[in-house]
C-alpha positions as CSV (number, residue, x, y, z in Angstrom):
1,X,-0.8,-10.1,-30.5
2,X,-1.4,-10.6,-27.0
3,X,2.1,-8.8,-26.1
4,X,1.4,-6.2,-28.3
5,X,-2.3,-5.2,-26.4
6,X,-0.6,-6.0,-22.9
7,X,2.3,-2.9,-23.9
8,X,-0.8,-0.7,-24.8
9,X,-2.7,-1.1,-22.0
10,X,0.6,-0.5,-20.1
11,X,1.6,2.8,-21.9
12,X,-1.9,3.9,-21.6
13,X,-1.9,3.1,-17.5
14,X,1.5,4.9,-17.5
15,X,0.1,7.8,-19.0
16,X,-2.9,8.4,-17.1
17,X,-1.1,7.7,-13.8
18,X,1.7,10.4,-14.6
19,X,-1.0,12.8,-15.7
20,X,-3.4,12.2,-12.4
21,X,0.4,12.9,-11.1
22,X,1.3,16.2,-12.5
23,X,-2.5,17.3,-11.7
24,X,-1.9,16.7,-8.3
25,X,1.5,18.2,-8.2
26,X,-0.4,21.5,-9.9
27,X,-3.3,21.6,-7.3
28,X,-0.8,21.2,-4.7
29,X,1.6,23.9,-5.2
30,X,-1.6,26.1,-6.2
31,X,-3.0,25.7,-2.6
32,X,0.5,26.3,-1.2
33,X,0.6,29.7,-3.2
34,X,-2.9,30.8,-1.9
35,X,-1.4,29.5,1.7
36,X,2.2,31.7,1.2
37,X,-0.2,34.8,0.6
38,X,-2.9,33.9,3.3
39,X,-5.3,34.4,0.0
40,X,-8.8,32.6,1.0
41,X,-10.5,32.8,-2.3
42,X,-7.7,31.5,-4.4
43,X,-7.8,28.8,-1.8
44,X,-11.2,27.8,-1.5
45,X,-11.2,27.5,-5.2
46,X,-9.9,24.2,-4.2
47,X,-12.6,23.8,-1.7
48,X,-15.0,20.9,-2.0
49,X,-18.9,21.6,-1.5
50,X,-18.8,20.6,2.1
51,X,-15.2,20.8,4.1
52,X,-14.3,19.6,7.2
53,X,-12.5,22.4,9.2
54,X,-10.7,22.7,12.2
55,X,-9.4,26.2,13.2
56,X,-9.3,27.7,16.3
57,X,-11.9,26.6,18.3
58,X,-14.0,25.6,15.5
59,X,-14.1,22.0,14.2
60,X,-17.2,21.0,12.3
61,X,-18.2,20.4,8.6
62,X,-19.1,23.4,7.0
63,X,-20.2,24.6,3.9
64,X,-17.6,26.1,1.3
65,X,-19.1,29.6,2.2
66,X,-19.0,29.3,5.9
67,X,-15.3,27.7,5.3
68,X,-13.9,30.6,3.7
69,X,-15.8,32.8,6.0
70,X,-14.2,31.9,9.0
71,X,-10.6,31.5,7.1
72,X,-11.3,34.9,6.2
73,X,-11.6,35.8,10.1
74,X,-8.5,33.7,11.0
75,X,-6.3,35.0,8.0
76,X,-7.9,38.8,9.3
77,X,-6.8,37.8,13.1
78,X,-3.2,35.7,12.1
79,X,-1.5,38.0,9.1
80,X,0.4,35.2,7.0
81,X,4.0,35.8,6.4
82,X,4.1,32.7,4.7
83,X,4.0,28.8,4.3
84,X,6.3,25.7,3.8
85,X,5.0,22.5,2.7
86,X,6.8,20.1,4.6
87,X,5.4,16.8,3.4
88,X,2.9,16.1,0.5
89,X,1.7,12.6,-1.0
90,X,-0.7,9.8,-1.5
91,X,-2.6,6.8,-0.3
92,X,-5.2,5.1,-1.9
93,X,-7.4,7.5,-3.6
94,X,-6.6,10.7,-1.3
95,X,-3.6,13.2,-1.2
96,X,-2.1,14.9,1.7
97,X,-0.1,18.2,2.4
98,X,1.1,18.9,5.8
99,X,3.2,22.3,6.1
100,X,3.7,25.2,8.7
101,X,1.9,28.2,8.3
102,X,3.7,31.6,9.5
103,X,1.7,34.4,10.8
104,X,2.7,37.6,13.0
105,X,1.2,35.6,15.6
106,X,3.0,32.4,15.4
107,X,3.0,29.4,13.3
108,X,0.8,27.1,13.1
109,X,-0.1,23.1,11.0
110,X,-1.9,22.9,8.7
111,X,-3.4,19.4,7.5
112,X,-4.9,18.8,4.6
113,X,-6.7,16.1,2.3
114,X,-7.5,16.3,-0.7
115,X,-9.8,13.5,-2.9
116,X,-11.0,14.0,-6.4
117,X,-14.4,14.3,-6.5
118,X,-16.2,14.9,-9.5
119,X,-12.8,14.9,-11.9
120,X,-11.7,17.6,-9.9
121,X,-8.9,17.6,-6.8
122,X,-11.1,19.5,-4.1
123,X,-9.7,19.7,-0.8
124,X,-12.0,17.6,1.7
125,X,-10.2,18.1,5.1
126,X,-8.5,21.4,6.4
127,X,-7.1,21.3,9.6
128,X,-4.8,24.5,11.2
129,X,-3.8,24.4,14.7
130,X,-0.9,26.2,16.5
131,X,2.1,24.4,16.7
């Protein structure tokens, strides 16, 4: 009996675990879409209430609003060509995605974390500085 609750309370564990994967995997390469066409409002979709950003000279925590606002002024100065994810995972309870963004102006890093927060992925830390 006790073998048989053990296995289901294993199976379940697995299940919930591959699905928080595959969620993960989905918000990921949804953010790297918006990225690849330099599209702030399917990004900040994935925006959490509050962000911490750092582009250009501007590195503070902002409001969702006032994030996509001044994405919307750095995607408006730095025309995306297009982005590759070089490195996405996990530790503890965050994700991470670091990847090069290509503009006609150069490329730059981009950083980001990503918690859940409220059942939802939302992307905490955005970070995109010239390489």
């Amino acid at each position: 009996m006790k073998t048989i609750r053990f296995l289901t309370i294993l199976t379940l564990l697995c299940a919930a675990l591959q699905f928080t994967s595959a969620q993960s995997s989905v918000v990921t390469n949804d953010i790297a879409a918006a990225l690849s066409a330099g599209d702030v409002n399917k990004l900040g979709v994935h925006f959490n209430s509050s962000i911490e950003l750092v582009v250009d000279s501007k590195s503070d925590v902002y409001s969702k609003q006032q994030a996509i606002g001044i994405l919307s002024d750095f995607f408006r100065k730095n025309p995306v060509k297009g982005f590759q994810n070089l490195h996405s995972g996990n530790k503890d309870a965050s994700n991470f995605m670091i990847g090069t963004l290509k503009t006609a102006t150069g490329n730059f890093r981009v950083y980001l974390v990503i918690r859940k927060t409220e059942g939802k992925l939302l992307i905490q830390q955005l970070r995109i500085e010239a390489e």
